[in-house]
TITIKOL-271264 format. One line per 10 residues: number of its first residue (from 1); for each residue y, z, x of C-alpha. Coordinates in Angstrom, 1 decimal. Example, Ala and Ser with C-alpha at 12.3 -4.5 7.8 and 13.67 -1.06 7.14 Angstrom:
// residues 2
1> -4.5/7.8/12.3 | -1.1/7.1/13.7
This chain:
// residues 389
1> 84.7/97.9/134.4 | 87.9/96.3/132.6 | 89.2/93.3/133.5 | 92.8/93.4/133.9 | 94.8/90.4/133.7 | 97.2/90.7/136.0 | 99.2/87.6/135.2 | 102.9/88.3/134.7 | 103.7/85.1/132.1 | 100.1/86.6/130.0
11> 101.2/89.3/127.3 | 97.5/90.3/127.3 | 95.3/92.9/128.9 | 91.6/92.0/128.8 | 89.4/94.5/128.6 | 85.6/94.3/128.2 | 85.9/90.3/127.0 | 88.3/90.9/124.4 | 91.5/89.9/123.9 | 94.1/91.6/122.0
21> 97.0/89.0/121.0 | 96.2/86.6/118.4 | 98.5/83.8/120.1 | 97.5/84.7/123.8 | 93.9/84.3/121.8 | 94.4/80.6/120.8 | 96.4/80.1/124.0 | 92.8/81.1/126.4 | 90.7/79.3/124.3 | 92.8/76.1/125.6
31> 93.8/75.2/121.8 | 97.0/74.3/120.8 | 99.1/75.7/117.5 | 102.5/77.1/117.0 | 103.2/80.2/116.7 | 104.6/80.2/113.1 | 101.3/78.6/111.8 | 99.2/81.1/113.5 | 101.5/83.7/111.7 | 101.4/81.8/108.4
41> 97.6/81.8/108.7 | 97.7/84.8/109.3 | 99.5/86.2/106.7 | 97.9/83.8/104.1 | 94.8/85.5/104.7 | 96.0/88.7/104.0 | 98.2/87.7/100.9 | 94.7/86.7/99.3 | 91.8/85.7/100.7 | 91.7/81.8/100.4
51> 93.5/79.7/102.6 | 93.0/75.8/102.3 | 94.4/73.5/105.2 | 95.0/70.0/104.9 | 96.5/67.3/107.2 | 95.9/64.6/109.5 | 92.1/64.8/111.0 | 92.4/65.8/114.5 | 94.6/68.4/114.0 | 92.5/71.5/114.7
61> 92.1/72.8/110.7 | 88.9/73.8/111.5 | 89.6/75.5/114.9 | 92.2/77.2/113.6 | 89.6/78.5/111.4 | 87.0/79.4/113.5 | 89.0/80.4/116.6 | 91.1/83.4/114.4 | 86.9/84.1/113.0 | 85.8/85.1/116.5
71> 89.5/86.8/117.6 | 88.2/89.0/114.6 | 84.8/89.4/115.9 | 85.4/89.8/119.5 | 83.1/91.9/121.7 | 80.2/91.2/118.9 | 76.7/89.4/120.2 | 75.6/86.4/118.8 | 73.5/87.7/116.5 | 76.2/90.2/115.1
81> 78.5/87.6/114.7 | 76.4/85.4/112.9 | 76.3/88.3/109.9 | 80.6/88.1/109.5 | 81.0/84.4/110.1 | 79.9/81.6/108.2 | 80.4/78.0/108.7 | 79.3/75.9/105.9 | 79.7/71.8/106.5 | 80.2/70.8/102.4
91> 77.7/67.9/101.2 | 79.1/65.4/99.1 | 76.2/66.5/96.7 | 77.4/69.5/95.7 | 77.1/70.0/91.7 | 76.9/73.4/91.3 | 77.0/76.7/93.8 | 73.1/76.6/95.0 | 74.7/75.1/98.5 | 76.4/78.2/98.5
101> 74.2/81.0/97.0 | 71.1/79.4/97.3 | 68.5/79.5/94.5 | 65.3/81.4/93.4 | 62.3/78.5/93.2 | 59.9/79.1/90.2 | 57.1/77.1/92.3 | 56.9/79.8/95.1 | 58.7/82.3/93.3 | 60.9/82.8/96.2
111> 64.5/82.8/96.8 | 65.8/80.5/98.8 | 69.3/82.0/100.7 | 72.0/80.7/102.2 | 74.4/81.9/105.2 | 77.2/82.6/102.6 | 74.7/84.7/100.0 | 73.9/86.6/103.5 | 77.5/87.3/104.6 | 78.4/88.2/100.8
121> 75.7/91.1/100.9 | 76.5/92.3/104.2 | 80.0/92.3/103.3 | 79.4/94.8/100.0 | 77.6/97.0/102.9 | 80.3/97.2/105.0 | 83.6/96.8/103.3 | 85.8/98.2/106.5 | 84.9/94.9/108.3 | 86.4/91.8/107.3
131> 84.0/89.0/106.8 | 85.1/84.8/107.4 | 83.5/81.7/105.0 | 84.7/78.5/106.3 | 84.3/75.6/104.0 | 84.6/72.2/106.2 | 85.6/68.9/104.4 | 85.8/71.3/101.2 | 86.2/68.2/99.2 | 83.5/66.1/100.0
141> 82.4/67.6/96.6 | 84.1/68.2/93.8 | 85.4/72.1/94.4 | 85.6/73.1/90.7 | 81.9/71.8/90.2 | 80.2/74.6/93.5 | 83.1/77.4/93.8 | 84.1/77.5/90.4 | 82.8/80.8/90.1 | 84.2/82.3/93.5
151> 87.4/81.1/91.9 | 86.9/82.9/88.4 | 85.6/86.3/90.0 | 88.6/86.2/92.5 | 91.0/86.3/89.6 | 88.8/89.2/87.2 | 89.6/92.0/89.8 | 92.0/94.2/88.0 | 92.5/97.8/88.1 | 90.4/99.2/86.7
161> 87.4/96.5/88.6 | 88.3/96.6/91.3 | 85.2/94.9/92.2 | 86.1/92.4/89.7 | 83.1/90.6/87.5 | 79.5/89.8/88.8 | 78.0/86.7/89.8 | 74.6/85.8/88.6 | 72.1/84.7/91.2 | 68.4/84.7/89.3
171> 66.7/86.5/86.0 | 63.2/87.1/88.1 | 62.7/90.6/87.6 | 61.9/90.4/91.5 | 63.1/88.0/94.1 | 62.5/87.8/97.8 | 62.9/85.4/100.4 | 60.4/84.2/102.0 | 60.8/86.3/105.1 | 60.6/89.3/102.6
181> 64.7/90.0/102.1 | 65.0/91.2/98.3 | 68.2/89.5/96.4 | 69.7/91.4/94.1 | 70.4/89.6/90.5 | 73.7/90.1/90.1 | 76.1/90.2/93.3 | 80.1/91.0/93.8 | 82.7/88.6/95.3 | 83.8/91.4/97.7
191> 87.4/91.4/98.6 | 86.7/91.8/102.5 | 85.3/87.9/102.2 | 88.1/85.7/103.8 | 87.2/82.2/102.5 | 89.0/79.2/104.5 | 88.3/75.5/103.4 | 89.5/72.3/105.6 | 91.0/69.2/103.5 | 90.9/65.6/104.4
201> 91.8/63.4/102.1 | 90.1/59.7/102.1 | 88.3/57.3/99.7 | 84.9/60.1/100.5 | 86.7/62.9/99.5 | 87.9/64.2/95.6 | 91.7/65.6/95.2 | 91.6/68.9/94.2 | 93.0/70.5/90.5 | 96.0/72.3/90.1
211> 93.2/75.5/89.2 | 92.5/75.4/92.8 | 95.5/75.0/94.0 | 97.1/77.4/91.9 | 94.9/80.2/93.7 | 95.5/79.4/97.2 | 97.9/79.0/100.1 | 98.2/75.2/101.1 | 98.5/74.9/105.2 | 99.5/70.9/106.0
221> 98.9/70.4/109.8 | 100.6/66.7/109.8 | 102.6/67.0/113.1 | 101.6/66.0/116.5 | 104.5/67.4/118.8 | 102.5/65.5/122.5 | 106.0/67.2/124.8 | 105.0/70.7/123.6 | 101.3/69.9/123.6 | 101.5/69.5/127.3
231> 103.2/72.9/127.4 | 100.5/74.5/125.8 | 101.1/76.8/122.7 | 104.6/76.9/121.3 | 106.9/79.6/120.0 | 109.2/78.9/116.7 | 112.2/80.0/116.2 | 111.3/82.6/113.2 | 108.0/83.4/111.9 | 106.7/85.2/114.4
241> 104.3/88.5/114.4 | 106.5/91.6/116.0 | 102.4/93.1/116.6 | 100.8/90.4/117.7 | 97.3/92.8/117.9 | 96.3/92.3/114.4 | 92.8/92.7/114.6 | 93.0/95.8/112.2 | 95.8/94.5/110.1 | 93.8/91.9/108.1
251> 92.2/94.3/105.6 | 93.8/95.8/102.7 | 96.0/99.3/103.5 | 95.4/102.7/102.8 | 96.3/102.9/98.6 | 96.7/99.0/98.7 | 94.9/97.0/95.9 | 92.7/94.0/97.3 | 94.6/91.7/94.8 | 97.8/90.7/93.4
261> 99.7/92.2/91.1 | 103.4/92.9/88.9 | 104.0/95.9/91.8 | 104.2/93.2/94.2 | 106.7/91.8/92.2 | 109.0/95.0/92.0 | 108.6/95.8/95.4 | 110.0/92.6/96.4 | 112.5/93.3/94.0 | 113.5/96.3/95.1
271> 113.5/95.0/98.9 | 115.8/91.8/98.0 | 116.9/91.5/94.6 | 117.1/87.5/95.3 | 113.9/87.6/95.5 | 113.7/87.2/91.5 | 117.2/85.3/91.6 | 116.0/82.5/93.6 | 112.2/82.4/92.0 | 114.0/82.3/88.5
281> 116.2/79.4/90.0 | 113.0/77.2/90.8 | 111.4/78.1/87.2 | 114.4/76.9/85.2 | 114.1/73.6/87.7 | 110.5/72.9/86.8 | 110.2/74.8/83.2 | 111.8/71.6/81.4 | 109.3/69.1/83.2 | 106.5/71.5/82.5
291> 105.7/71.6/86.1 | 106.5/75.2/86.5 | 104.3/78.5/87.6 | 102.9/81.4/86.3 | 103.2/85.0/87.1 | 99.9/85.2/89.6 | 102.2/82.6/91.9 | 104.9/85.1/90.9 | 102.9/88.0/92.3 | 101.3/86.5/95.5
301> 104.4/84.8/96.2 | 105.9/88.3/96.1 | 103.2/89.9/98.1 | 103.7/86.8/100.7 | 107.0/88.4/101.4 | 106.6/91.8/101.2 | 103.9/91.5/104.0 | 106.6/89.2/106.0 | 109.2/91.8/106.0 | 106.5/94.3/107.2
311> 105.3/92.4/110.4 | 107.1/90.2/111.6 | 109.9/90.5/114.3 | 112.9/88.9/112.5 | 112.2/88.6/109.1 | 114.6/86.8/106.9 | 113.6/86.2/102.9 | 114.5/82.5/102.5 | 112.3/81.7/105.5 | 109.8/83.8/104.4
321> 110.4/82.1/100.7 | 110.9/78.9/101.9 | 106.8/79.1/103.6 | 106.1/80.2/99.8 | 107.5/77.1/98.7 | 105.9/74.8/100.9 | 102.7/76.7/100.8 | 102.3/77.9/97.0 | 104.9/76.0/94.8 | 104.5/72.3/96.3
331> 101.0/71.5/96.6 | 100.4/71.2/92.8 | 102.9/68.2/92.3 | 101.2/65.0/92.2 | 102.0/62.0/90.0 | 104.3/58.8/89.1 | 107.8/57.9/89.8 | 108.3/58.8/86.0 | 106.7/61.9/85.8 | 107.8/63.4/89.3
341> 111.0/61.4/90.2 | 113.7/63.9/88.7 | 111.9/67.3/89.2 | 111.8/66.8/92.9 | 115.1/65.3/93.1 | 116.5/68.1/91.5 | 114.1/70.7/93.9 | 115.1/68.8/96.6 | 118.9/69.5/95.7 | 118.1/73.0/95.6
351> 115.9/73.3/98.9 | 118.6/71.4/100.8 | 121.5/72.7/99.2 | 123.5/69.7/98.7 | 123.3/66.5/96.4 | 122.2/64.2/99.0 | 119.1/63.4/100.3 | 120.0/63.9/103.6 | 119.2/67.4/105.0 | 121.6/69.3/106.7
361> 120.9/71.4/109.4 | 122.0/74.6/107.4 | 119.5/73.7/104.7 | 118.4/77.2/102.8 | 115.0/75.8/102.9 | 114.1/73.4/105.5 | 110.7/72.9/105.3 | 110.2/72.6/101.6 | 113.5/70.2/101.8 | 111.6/67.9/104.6
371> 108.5/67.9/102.8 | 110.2/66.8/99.3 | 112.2/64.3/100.7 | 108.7/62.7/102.1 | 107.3/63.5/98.8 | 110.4/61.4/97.2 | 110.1/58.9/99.7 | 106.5/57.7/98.6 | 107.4/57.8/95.0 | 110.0/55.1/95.7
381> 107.6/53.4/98.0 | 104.5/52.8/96.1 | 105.6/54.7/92.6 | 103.5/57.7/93.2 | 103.1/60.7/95.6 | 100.8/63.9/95.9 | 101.5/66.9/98.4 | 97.9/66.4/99.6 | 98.3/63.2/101.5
């Protein structure tokens, strides 16, 4: 039978051990996260499917993670589950991508697979189900050196490919495991993969290249609110999901490409024509320091917002583009007082919306506005600063 929660202050109804709202998800499972930084996972996700969150340690990046995984895969047995998720701890080791694909031995003439090589043919099997990689300490190693490729293939979809280019795995003309599983030589990155990797940054770890960050949304979990911890999950005052049941919402729609592209960009346009004014704004900023972006951040900037306006309750485009901001524009800037001292000052100007470095509560971008004046602040302090802190 179901089981019906009957609990007036619960949104949910349970039925058969599933839950249908993503927050009421995180809420049961007793961990705590806003509301707007469940949605901006959320919608991160689908925007394109790598997400890397950085912060504090302790703050639940990997929860996060793994808790929205299994809201996916609710109602799935272990075993099932164990075919869409993959958690893969990153050793400081890590050269090139046999941790993550695994490698055919010439000694036994076997190949020797990996959790991720599994979940990346099950996923070409079954593209209607979405499929969860999560990359813990991602930069223990040096990311460019084992996901390199998964970065490359990611950006060769076009069109025309959709599929986008394949990955080499061996040259044997056949290769099995050693439980008799036959691997393929060549394999697809397929766009129902969502990869997630969890930063922290110490002397173990290795900052990551403005290539990675270029192709990602950048999550900081830095605060630690204890009043509303007690409370249990909070709500935000925008940013919030109008359907909160987005358990079928993750993959691409009917028609929709599974990448980014110039339509983005001219629907956005055609939504909010500031959408261009206030991204051309931020380019002439930057442009002179050489510290500007190219038309992919354009374009998944662009499809950022157009999901926003889609689903959530009240959406308003410089909130929407002031996440973008924070999460796609910022985490690239890292340097010296010289090199980065009148860029941001100048960003910050335009994020607050006056000359000062004080932010007023009226601010057209608040977050990015908080985060640059932090960014500023370290530059003055010890004559260098890096989003990634």
């Amino acid at each position: 039978m179901s089981q019906i929660d009957y609990n007036p202050l619960k949104r949910t109804v349970r039925m058969w051990g599933t839950m249908e709202h993503i927050y009421d998800y995180y809420e049961d499972k007793d961990y705590f996260f806003s509301q707007e930084i469940l949605t901006r996972y959320f919608l991160s996700l689908k925007t394109k499917p790598f997400v890397i969150l950085t912060g504090i340690s302790g703050t639940g990046k990997t929860k996060i993670a793994q808790v929205f995984a299994e809201y996916m895969c609710q109602g799935l047995s272990s075993e099932e589950k164990a075919k869409r998720i993959a958690f893969v701890p990153v050793r400081p080791d890590w050269m090139d991508n046999k941790g993550l694909l695994g490698y055919y031995n010439l000694l036994d003439e076997k190949y020797h697979a990996t959790p991720v090589l599994q979940i990346l043919l099950e996923a070409s099997e079954h593209q209607d189900k979405p499929y969860f990689i999560i990359l813990d300490e991602m930069n223990l190693a040096k990311v460019e050196q084992y996901f390199s490729d998964f970065l490359s293939i990611m950006e060769s979809r076009t069109t025309g490919n959709l599929s986008g280019e394949p990955l080499c795995l061996h040259s044997a003309t056949k290769a099995e495991t050693p439980d008799g599983w036959v691997i393929p030589q060549r394999i697809i990155i397929p766009s129902n993969v969502y990869f997630t990797g969890t930063v922290n940054v110490d002397e173990s770890t290795y900052m990551f290249s403005p290539k990675v960050l270029d192709r990602a949304n950048v999550i900081e979990f830095n605060e630690v609110d204890l009043a509303s911890y007690e409370k249990g999950i909070t709500s935000a005052d925008g940013c919030i999901l109008k359907e909160q049941d987005v358990r079928e919402k993750l993959l691409p729609m009917a028609g929709e490409t599974p990448f980014c592209n110039k339509a983005d960009y001219t629907r956005a346009q055609e939504m909010d024509s500031d959408t261009g004014v206030y991204l051309s704004k931020i380019l002439e900023i930057l442009h002179p320091h050489h510290l500007h972006f190219g038309f992919r951040v354009v374009n998944e900037i662009s499809r950022f917002i157009l999901h926003a306006s889609d689903m959530l309750q009240d959406f308003k485009l410089e909130e929407t583009l002031d996440i973008q901001i924070l999460q796609k524009i910022l985490p690239k800037f890292h340097g010296t007082q010289a090199k980065l001292e009148e860029p941001l000052g100048k960003l910050l100007a335009f994020c607050s919306g006056v000359e000062s470095e004080e932010i007023p509560e009226d601010a057209p971008f608040p977050r990015s506005a908080q985060k640059l004046a932090r960014m500023i602040q370290n530059l003055k302090i010890q004559g260098y600063a890096s989003f990634i802190e």
